[in-house]
VOMI-730779 format. One record per residue: x negated, y, z negated of N, C-alpha, C, O in turn. Coordinates in steps of 0.001 Angstrom, whole numbers, plus 500000, padded with zeros to 6 digits. Atoms other than C-alpha are relative to their C-alpha. Example, Ala and Ser with C-alpha at 12.3 -4.5 7.8 and 13.67 -1.06 7.14 Angstrom:
2
499110498810500000487700495500492200499100501200500000498064501181499335;500820498810500060486330498940492860500770501090499270500261502198499101;
END
This chain:
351
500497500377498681399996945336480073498502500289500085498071501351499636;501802499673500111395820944975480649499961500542501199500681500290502165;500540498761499157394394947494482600499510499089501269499019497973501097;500981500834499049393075946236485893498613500764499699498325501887499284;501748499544500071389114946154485984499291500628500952499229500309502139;500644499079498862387048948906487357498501499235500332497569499129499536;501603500130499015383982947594489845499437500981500479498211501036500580;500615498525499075383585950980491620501135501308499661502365501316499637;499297498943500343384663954141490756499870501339501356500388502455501371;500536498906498535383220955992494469499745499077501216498611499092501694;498435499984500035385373954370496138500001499343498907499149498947498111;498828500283501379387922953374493792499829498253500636499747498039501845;500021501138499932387700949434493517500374499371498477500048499744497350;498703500683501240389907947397491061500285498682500351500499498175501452;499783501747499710390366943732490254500788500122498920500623500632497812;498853500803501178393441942330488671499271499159499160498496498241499428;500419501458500904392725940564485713501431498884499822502538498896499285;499223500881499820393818937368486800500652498939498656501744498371498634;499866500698500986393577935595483479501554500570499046502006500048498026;498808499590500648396828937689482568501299499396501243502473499693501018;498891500731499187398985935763485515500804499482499129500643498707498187;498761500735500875402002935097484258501515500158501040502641500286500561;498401500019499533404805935189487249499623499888501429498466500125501774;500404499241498148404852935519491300499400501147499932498170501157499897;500760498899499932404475939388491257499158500414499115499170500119497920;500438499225501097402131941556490055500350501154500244500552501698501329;499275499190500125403324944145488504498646500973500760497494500611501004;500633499368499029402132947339490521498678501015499412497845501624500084;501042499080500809399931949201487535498676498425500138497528498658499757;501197501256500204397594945580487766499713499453501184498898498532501140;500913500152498536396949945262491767498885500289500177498192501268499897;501808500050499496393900944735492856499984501616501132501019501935501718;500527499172499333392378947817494763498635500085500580497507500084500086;501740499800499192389873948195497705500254501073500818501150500990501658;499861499260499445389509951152498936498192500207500810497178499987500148;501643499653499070386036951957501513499868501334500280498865501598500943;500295498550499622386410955797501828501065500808498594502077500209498229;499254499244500578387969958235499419501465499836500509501916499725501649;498281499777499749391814958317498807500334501126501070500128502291500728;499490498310499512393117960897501529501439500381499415502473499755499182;498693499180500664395385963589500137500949500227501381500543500776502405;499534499755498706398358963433502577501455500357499611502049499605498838;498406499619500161402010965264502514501056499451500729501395499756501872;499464500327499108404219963352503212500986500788501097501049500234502194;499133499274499073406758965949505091498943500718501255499437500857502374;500656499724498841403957967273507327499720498477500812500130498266501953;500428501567499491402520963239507879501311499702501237502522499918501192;499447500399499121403365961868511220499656498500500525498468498277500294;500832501771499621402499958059512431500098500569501524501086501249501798;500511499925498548401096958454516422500281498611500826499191498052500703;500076501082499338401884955361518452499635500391501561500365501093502260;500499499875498656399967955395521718499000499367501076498762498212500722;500802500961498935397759953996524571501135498985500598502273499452500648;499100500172499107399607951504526508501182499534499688501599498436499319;498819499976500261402496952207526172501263501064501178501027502076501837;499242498619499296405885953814527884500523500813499492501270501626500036;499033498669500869407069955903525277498905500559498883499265500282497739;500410499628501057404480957459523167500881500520498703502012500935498954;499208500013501303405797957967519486499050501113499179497821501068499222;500273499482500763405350960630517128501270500091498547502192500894498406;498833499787501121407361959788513655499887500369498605498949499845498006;499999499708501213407999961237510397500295498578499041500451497519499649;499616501198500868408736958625507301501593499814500141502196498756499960;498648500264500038412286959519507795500490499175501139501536498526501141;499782500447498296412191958333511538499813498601499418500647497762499756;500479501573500651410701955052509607500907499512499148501052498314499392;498886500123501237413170954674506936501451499594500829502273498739500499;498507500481499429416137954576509362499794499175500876500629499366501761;500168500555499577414854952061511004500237498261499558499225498044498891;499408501034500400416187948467510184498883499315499217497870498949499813;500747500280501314414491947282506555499932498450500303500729497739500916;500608501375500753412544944032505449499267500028499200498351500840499072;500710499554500892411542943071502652499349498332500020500027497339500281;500420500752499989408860940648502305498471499223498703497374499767498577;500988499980500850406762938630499438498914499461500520498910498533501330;501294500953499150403042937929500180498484500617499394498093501758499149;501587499912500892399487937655498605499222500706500601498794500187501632;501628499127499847396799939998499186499185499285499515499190498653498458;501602500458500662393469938947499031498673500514500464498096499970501405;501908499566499426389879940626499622499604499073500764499687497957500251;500834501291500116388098938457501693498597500068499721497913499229500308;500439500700500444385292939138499730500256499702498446499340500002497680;499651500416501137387109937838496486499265498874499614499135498009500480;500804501032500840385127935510494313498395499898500503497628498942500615;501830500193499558381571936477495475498906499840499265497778499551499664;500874499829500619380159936790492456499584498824499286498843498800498302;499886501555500036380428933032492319498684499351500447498002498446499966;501068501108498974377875932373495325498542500060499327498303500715498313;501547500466500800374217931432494336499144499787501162499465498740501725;500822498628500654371678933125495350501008501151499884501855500987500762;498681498725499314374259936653495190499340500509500922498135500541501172;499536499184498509375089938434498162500100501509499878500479502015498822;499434498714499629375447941908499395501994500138499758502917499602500371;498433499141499695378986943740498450500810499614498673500309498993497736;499335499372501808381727944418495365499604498501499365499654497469500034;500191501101501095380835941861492574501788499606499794502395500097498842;498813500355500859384541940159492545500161498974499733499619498106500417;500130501083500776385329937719490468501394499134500409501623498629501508;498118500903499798389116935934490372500714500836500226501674500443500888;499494499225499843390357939079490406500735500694501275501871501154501161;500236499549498408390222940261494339501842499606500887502045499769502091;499120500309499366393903939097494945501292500243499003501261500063497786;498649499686500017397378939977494485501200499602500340501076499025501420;499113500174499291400961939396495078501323501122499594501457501686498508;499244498675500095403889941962495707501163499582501292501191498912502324;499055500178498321407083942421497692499870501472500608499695502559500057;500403498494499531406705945020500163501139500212501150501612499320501854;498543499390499680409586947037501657500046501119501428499947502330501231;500359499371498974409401948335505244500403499534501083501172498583500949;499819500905498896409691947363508776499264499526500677498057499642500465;501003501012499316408512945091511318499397500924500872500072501852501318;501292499043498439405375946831514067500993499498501109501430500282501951;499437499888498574407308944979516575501330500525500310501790500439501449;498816499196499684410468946856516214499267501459500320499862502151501147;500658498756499498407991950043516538499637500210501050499830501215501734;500488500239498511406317948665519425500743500076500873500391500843501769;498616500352499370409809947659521111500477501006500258501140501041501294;499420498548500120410741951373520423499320500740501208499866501607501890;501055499019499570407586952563522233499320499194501616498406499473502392;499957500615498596407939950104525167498182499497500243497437500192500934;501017500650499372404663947772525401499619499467501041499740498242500997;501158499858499233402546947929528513499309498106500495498518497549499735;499987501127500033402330944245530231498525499759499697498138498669499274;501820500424500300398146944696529868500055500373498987499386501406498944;500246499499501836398414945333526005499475498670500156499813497663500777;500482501523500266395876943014524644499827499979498626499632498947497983;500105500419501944395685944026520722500326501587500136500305502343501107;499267499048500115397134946812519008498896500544498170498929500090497026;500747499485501437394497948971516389500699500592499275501611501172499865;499156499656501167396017950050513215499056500822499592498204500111499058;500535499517500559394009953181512175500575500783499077501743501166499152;499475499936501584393952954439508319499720501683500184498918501989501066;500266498721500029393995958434507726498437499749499121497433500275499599;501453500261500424390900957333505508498897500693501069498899500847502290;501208499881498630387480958545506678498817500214498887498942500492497694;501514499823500878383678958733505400499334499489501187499724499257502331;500977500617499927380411957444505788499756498769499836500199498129498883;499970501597500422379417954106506167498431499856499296497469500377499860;501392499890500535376329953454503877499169499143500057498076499564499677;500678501548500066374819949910504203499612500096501860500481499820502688;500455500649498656372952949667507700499996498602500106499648497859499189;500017498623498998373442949153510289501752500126500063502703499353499952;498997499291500292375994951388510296500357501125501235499409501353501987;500022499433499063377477953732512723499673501787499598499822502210498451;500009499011500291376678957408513208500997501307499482501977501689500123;498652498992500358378693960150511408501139498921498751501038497781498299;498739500773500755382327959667509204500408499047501271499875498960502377;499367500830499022384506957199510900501381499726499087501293500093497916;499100500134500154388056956182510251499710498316499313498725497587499432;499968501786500181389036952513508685500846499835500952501898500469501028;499300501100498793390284950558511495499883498766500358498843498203500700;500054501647499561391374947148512208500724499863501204501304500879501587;498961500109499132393248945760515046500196498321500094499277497580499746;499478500535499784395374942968515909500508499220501062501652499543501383;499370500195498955395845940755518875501466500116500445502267499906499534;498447499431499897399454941764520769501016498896499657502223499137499673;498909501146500458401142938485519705500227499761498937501326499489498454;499842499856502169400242938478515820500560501631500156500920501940499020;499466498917500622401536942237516179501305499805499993502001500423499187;498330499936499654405064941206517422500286499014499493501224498441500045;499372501019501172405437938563514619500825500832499255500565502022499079;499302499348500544407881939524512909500080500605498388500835501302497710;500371499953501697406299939436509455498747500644499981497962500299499098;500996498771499908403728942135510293500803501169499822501751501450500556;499143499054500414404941945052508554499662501073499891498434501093499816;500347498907500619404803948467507754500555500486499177501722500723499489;499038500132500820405870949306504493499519501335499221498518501966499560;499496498615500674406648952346502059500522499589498775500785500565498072;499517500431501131407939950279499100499285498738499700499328497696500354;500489501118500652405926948196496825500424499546498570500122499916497435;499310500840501574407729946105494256501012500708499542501236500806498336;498772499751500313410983947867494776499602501753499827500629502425499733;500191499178500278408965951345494264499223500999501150498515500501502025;500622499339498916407734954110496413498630499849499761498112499814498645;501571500742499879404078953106497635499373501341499597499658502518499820;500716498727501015401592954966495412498854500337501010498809499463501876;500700499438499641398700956949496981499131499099499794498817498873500963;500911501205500222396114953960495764500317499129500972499380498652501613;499189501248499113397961951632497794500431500389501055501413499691501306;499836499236499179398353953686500648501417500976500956501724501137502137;499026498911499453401222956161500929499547500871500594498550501513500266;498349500688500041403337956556502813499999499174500850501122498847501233;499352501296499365403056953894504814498760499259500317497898499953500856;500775501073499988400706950693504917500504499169501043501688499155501381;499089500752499649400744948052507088500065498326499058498978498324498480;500398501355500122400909944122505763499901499033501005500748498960501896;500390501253498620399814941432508104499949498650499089498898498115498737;499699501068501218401290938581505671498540498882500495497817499132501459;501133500704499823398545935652505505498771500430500515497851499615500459;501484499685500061395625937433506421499316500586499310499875501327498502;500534498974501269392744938975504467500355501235500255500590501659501387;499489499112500010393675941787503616499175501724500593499610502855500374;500075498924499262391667944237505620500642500471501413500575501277502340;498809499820498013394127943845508512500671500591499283501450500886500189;498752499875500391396699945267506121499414501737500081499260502288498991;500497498679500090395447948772506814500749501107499284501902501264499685;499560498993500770396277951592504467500072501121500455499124501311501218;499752498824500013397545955126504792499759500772501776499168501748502239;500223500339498555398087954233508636500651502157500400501243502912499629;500191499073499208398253957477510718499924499759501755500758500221502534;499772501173498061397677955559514654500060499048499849499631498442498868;499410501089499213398965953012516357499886500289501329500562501040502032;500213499976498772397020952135519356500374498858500669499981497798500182;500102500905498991398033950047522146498985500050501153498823500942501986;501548499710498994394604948811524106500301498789500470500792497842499854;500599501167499139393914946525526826498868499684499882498551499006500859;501169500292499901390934946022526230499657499713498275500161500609497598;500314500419501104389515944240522542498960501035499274497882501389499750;500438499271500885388535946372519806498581499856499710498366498659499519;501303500264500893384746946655518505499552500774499085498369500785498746;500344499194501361385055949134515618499087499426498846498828498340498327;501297500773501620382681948423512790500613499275498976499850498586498298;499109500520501253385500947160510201500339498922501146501079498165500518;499540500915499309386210944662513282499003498962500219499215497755500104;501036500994499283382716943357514647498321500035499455497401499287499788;501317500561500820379717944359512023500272499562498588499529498728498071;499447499741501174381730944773508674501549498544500239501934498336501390;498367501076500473385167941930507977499427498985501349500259498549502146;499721501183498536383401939415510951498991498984499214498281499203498233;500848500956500313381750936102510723499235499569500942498936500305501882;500523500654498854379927933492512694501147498264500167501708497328499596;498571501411499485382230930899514399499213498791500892499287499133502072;499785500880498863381119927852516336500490499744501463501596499293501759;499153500277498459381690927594520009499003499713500635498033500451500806;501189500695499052379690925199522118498839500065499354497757500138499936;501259500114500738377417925127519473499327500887500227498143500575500357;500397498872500534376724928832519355500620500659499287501851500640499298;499377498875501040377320931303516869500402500936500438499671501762500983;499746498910499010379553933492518154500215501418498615499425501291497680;500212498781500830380316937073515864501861499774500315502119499703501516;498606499909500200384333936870515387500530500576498463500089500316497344;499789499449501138386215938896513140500877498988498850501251497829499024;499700500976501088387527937584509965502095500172500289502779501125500663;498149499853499680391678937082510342500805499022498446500887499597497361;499072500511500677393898934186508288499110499888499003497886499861499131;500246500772501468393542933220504569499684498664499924500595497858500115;500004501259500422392022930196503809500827499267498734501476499863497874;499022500965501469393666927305501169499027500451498962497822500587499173;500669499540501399392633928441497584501046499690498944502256499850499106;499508499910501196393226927483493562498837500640499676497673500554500068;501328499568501023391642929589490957501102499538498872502282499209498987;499606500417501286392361928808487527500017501430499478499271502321499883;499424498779500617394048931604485280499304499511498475498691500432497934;499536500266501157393820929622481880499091498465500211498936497983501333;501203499179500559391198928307480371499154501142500721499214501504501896;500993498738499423388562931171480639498833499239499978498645498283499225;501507500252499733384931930680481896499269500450498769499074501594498358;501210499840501786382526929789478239501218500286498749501211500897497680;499239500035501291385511929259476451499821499064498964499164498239499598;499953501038500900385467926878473550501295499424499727502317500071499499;498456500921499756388212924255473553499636498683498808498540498132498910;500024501056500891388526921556470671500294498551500332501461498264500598;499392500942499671388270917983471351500992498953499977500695498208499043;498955500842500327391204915740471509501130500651499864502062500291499145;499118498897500094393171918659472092500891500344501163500327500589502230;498795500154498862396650918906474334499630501738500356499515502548499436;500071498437499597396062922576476471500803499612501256501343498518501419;498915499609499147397964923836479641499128500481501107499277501692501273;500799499292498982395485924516482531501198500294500774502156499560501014;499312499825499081397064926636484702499298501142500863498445501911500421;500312498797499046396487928970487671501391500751501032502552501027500729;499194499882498771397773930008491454499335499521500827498118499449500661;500379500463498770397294928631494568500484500720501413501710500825501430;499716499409498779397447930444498343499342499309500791498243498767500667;501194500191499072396870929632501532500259500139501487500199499448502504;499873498951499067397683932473503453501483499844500995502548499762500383;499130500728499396400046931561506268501049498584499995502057498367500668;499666501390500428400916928122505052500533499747498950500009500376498030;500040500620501363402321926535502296498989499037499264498262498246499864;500549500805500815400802924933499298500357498582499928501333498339499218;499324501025500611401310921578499144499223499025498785500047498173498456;500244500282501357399326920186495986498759500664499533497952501340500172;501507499279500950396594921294493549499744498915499279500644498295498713;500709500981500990394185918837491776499167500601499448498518501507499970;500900499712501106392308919265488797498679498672499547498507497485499271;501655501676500059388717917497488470499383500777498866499175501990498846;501009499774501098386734917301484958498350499232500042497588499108499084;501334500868499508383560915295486685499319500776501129498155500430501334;501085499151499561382185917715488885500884499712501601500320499954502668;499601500470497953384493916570492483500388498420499250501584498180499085;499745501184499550384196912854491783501085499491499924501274498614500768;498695500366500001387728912252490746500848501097499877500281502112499471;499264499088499952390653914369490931501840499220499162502328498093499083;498692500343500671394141914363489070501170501468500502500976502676500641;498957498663499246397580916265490476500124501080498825499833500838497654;499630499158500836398492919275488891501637500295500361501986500319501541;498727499669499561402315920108488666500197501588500816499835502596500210;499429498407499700403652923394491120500701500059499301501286499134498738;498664499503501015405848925481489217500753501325501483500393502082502385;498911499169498809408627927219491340500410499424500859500366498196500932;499656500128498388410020927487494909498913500353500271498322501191499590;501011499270499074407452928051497082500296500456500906501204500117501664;499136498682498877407521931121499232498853500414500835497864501089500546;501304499683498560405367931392502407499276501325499873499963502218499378;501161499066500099402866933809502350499600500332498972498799501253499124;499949499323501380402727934395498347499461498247499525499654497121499984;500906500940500647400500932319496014501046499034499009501759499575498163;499275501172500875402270929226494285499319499811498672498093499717498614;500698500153501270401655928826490621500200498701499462501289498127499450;500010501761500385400585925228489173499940499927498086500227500680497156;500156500101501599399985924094485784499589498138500206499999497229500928;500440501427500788398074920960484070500408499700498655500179500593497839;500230500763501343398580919273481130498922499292500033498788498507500971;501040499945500164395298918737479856499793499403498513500048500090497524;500581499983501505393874916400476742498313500071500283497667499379501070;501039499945499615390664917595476502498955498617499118499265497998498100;500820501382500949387640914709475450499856500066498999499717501046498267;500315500479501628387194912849472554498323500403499730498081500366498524;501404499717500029383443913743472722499687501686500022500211502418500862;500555498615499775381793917230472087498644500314501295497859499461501709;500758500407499285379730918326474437500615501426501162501655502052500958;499498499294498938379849920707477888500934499777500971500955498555500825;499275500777498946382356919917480850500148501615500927499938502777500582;499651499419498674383311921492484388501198499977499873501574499060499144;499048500688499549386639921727485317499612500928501301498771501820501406;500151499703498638387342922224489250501518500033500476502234499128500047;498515500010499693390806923023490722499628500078501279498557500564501643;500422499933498831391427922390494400501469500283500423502459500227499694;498346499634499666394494923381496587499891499091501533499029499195502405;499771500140498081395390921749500007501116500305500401502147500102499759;498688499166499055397767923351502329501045499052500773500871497858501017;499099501293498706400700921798504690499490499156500900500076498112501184;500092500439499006398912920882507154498748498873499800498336498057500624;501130501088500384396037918932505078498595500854499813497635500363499219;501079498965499737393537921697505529499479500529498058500009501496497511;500470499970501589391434921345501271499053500697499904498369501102500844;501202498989499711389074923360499909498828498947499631498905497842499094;501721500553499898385128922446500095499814500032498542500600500577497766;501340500039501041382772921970497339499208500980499448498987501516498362;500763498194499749380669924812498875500257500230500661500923499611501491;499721499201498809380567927557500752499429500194501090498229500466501121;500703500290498151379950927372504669499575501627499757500074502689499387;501272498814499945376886929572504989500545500776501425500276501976501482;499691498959499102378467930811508439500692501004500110500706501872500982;498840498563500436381272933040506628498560500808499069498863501843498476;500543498498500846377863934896504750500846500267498966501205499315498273;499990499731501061379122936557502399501950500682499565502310501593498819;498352499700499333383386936747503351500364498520499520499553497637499240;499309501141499896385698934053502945499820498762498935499768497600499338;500628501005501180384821932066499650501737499042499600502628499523498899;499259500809500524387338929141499298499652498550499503500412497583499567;500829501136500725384720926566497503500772499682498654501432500627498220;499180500432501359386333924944494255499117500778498538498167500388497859;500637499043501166385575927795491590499330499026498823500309498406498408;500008500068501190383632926260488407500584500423499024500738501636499165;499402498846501167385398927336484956499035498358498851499382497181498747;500698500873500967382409925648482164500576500140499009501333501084498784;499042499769501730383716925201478756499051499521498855497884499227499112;501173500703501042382104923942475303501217499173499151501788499847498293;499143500842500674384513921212473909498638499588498508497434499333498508;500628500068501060383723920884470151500600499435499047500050499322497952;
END
């Protein structure tokens, strides 16, 4: 099994090497890892989860209080959103990731809104923050004063989906301290800083969150009335990367190969992937392989003769989703330096 690749060692930051895809899951020693503050050391038999603010039952529970609570288990892709940055041109501020930045796993826990339901939600609940026992310094101005917690939050209607989770088992195994034991949440189809790690509160607020991981850090610029408004970053966009060939590989001409990758796109299903050797101007289907399973990345495959001519080539893989929603060319300058679902290059040297 190949090691996942270290980007940062303070925090701990880890990219799957994707070029070893070979199934739905990944296995749990080759997940991608983002961590923004030091691992906290936490026991679980002292550890308590806090549920509070508006609410009629404040909650204080152990893992066991969590555990007897009615199980789901659910598969679904992680992804950084900033995965594949080291793509954009000029580069950007933040981790250099490459194809790597994404994951898939089943994760074993229960739903927030059976927690919530427990803890009686408050008819003025308007989003529900998920804070991480995590804590530090934030270092990149502007930045706020002092440590601070990681925190995201959630409007109250994506919390009481039923496929917002909190989970304690990843890939059939108790959730490792990297991955945030003992209990994470997942927020299937979104990037994955909603999926907050090594949760500790659960706030119910009337009033909309503006933590720094919400509104200077994971946000973009959105359109509205033709201003730029500052909105945080939420669903997965449609995405293929290619697994197979590798970027500056050498490939022989007149030669039968197997392009293959995965495709996500977050909330949605996949419904095809095309493969282009002209730069965009034409496109050819690629076969899915499998069932496809909502929230978890679909894996494709090409059959591929590469040209009779030596010489350089592009290839370009593209994914479009159910609803028609393809990826770009390039990347919309208003996601900065977040959200990269442009059609990756992979150059080659046919010889």
């Amino acid at each position: 099994m190949s090691d996942p690749i270290v980007l940062s060692d303070d925090p701990e930051v880890l990219e799957y090497p994707f070029n070893r895809l070979d199934g739905l899951i990944t296995p749990n020693g080759r997940f991608y890892v983002r961590n923004h503050f030091a691992v906290p050391e936490i026991d679980s038999d002292s550890w308590r989860l806090k549920v509070e603010g508006a609410v009629d039952k404040p909650l204080e529970l152990t893992l066991d209080d969590i555990k007897s609570m009615p199980t789901r288990t659910l598969t679904s892709t992680l992804e950084c959103a900033g995965n594949n940055r080291i793509f954009l041109t000029p580069p950007v501020k933040g981790v250099k990731w490459e194809l790597g930045g994404a994951s898939t796993a089943a994760w074993t826990g229960i739903s927030l809104a059976d927690l919530l339901n427990l803890a009686g939600v408050q008819a003025t609940a308007a989003e529900v923050i998920l804070e991480g026992a995590d804590c530090g310094e934030v270092k990149e101005e502007p930045k706020p004063p002092g440590p601070i917690h990681f925190a995201r939050s959630l409007p109250i209607a994506k919390a009481m989906e039923k496929d917002v989770l909190l989970i304690y088992q990843m890939n059939g195994e108790q959730l490792s301290a990297k991955h945030g034991f003992p209990l994470r949440a997942i927020v299937a189809g979104w990037y994955a800083m909603a999926s907050v790690k090594w949760l500790s509160r659960i706030i119910v607020s009337e009033t909309s969150f503006g933590g720094y991981f919400q509104t200077t850090d994971y946000a973009f610029w959105q359109r509205q009335d033709g201003h730029p408004v500052r909105v945080p970053i939420s669903r997965m966009l449609v995405k293929a990367e290619i697994a197979y060939p590798l970027p500056n590989q050498t490939v022989e001409r007149n030669c039968r190969l197997t392009i293959n990758g995965a495709a996500w796109a977050g909330e949605r299903l996949v419904a095809k992937v095309e493969i282009s050797q002209d730069g965009g101007a034409s496109w050819s289907p690629a076969k899915l392989v499998g069932e496809p399973v909502r929230y978890a990345w679909q894996l494709w495959e090409y059959a591929w003769l590469t040209p009779s001519a030596p010489g350089k080539i592009t290839l370009l893989a593209r994914a479009t989703d159910e609803t028609g929603e393809t990826q770009p060319l390039e990347h919309d300058p208003d996601r900065e330096n977040y959200m990269f679902n442009f059609c990756l290059p992979v150059r080659l040297e046919v010889r």
